[in-house]
N, C-alpha and C positions, 0 to 999 in steps of 0.2 A: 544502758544507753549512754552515759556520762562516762563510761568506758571507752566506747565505741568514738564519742568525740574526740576527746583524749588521743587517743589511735589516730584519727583522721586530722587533728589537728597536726602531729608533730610528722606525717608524713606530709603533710603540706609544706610544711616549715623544711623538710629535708629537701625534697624536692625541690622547690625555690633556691637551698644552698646548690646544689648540685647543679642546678642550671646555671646560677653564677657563678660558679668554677669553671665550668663551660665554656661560656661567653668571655673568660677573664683569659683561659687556655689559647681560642681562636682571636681574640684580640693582638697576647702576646705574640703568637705564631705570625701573624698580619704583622705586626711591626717587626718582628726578626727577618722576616723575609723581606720586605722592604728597607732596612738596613743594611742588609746584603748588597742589594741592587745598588744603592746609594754610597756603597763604602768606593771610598778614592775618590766620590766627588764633594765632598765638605769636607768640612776640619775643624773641628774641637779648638781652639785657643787659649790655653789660660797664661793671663797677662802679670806679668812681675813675680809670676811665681812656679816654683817646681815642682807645687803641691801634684797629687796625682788628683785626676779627677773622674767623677762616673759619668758617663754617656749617659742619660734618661734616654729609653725608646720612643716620649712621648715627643722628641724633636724630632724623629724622620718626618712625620706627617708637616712638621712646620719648615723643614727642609724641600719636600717636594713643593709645597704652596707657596714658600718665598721662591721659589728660582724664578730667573729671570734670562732672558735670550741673549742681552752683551751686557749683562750690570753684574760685578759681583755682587754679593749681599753679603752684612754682618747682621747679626742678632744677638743681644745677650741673654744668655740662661743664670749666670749668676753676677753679682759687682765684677768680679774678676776674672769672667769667661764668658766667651761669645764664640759662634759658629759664625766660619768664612761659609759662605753656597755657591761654587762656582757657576756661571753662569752656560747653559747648553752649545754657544758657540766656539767656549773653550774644551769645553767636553767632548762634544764632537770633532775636533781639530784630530786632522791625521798625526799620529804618537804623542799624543795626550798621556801623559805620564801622571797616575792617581795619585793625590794626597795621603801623607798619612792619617791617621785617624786625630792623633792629637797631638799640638804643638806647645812648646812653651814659648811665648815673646816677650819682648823686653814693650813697656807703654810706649818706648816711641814709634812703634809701627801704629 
């Protein structure tokens, strides 16, 4: 019997990992796809410097929810990087030409 628990406990415990792998799988795939769609319309910035920097995925979602109809938007992710979010009536403008992904600028922009 204290066998049998043993067993039933750690396939619980397996199971649970597994469906967090899961759920971590189809989150990543949700924000890869959604970065797709998003890429050329924001831009990574990092200010005074030529460090390189990593995209988190978890900014598409705060990239879709900042846009705005005629306001650019900035946002910063760290002291010395922020995302530009162009706003959808420059997006939609006939030959909209897309950002690159990341820029370096100097502070006085």
């Amino acid at each position: 019997m204290k066998r049998t628990l043993q067993l039933l406990f750690l396939a619980l415990i397996l199971s649970f990992s597994v469906s967090a792998q899961n759920e971590a799988k189809i989150e990543s795939k949700r924000l890869m796809t959604l970065c797709n769609k998003l890429e050329g319309t924001y831009q990574v910035q990092v200010i005074d410097s030529r460090d390189k920097t990593e995209i988190p995925l978890w900014i598409m979602d705060s990239i879709e929810a900042k846009r705005q109809v005629n306001t650019v938007v900035y946002f910063p992710i760290k002291n010395n990087v922020r995302v530009m979010v162009l706003p959808l009536n420059v997006i939609n403008k006939k030959g909209f030409v897309p950002l690159p992904r990341i820029a370096n600028i100097p502070s006085s922009h």
